[in-house]
Backbone bond lengths (Angstrom), bond angles and torsions (degrees), N, CA, C in turn:
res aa  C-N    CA-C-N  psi(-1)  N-CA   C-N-CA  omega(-1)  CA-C   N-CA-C  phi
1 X - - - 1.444 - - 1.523 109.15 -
2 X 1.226 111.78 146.41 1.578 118.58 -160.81 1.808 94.47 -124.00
3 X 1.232 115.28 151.14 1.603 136.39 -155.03 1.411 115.59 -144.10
4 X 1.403 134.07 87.29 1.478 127.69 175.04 1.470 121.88 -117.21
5 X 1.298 112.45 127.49 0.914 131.21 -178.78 1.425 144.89 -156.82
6 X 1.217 141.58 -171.87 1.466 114.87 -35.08 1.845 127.54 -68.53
7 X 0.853 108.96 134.85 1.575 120.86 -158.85 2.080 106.20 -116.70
8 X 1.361 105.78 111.78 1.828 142.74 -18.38 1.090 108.63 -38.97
9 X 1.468 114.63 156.03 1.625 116.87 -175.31 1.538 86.65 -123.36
10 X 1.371 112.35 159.87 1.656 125.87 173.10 1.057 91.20 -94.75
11 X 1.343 121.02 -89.21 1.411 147.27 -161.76 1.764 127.27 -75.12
12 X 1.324 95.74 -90.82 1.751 105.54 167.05 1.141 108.16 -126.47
13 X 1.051 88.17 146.64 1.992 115.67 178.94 1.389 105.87 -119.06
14 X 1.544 89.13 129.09 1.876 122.80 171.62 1.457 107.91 -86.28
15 X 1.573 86.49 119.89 1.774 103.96 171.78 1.460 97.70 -104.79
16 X 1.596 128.31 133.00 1.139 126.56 -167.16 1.632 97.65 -142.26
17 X 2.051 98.02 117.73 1.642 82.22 173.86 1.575 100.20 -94.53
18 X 1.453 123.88 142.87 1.360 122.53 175.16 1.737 99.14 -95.34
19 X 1.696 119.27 167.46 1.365 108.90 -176.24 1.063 135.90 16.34
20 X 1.566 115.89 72.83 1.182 132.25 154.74 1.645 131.47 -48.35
21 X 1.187 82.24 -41.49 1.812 108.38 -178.26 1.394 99.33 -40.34
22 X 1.430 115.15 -42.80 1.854 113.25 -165.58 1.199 105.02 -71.48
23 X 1.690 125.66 -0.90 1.693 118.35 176.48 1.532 96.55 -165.53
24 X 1.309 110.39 74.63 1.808 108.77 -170.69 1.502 109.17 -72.13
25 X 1.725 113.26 -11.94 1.209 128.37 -176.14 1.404 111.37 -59.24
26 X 1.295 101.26 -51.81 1.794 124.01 -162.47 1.337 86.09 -40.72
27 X 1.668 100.70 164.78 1.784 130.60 162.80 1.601 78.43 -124.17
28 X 1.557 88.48 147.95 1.442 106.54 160.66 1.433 115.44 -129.05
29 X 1.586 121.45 132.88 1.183 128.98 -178.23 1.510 113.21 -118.42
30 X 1.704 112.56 150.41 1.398 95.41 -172.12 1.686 92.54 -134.14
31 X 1.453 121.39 161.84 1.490 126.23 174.39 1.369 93.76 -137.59
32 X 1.920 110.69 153.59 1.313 101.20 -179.58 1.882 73.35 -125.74
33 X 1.625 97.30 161.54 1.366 89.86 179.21 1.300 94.85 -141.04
34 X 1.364 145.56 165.28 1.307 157.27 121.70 1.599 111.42 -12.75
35 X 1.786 98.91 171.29 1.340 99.10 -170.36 1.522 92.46 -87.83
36 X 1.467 131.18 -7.35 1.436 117.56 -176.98 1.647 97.59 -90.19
37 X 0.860 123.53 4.00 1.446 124.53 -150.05 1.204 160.67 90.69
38 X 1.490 98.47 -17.09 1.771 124.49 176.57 0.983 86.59 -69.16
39 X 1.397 78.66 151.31 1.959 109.69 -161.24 2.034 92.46 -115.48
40 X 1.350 88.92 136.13 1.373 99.23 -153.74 2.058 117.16 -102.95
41 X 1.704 70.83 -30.86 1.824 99.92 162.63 1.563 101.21 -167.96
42 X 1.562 91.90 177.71 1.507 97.72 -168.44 1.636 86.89 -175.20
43 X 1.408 109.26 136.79 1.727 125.51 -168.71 1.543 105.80 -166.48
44 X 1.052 97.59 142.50 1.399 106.76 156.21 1.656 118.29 -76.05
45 X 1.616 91.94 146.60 1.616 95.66 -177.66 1.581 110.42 -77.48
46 X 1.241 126.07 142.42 1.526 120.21 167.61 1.034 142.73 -97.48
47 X 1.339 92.58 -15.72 1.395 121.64 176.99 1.733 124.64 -126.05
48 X 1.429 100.02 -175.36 1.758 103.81 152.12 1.542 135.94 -35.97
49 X 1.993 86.21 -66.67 1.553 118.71 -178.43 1.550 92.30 -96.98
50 X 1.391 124.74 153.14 1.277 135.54 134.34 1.497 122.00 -117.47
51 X 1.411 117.21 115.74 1.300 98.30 170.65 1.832 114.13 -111.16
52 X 1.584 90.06 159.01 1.649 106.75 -157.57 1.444 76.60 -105.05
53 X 1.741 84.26 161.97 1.458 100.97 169.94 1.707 111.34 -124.57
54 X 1.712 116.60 114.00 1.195 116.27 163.55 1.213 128.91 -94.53
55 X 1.383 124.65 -3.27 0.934 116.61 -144.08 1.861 113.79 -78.08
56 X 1.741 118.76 2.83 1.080 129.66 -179.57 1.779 90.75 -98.07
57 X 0.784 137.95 -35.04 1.352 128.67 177.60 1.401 125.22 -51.00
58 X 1.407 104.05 142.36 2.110 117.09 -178.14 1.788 91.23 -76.45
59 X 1.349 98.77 146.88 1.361 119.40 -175.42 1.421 95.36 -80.51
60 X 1.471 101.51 152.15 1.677 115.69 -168.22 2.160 94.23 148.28
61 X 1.740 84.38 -168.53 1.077 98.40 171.42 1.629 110.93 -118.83
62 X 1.523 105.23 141.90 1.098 131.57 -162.57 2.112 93.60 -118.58
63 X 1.486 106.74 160.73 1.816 117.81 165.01 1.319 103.42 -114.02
64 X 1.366 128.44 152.11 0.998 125.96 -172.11 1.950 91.88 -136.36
65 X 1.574 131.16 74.72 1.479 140.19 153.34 1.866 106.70 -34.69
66 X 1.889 115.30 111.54 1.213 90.08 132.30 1.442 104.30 -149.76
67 X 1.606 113.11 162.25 1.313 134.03 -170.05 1.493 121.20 -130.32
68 X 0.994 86.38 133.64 1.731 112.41 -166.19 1.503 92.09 -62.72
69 X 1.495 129.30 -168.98 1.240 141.73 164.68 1.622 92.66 -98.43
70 X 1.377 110.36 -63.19 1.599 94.94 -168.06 1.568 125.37 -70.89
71 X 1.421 106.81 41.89 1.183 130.35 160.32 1.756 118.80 92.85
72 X 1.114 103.54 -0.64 1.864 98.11 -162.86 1.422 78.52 -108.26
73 X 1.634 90.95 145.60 1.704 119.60 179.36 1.719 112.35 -126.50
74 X 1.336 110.86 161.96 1.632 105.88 -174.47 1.506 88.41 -151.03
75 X 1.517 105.75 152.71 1.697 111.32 -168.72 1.568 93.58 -141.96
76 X 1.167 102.72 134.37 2.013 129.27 -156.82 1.726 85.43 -109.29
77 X 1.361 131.01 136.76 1.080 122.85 146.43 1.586 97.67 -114.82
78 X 1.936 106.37 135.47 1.571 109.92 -163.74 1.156 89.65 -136.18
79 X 1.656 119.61 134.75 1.369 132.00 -166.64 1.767 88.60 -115.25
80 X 1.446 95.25 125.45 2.215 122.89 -178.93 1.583 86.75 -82.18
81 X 1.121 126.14 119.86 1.454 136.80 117.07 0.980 111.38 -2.92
């Protein structure tokens, strides 16, 4: 289970994987994209927590893509301050 926050974010936003344990295997990767879709960054997670950095970003809404290795993906829509 995947965790983002705080949503609107000012600054940085917490990507949080919860229970890992159920797939300690997985890599997790994350992309943040625009409201057209361009993808703005894109990283692998390194951890538990990841935190993003918005705080250079124009206020609006932003997607936040991330995908497991063993294939399942989840999509964040996160509204910038």
């Amino acid at each position: 289970m995947l965790s983002v926050f705080p949503n609107p974010v000012a600054d940085q936003l917490s990507l949080m994987v919860v229970g890992r344990d159920n797939c300690p295997q997985s890599d997790y990767h994350y992309q943040l994209l625009d409201i057209n879709g361009k993808s703005l960054k894109a990283e692998r997670m390194m951890d538990d927590i990841t935190l993003i950095d918005m705080g250079g970003k124009m206020p609006g809404t932003y997607f936040l893509k991330v995908t497991a290795s063993e294939g399942k993906s989840w999509l964040f829509k996160i509204i910038k301050k």
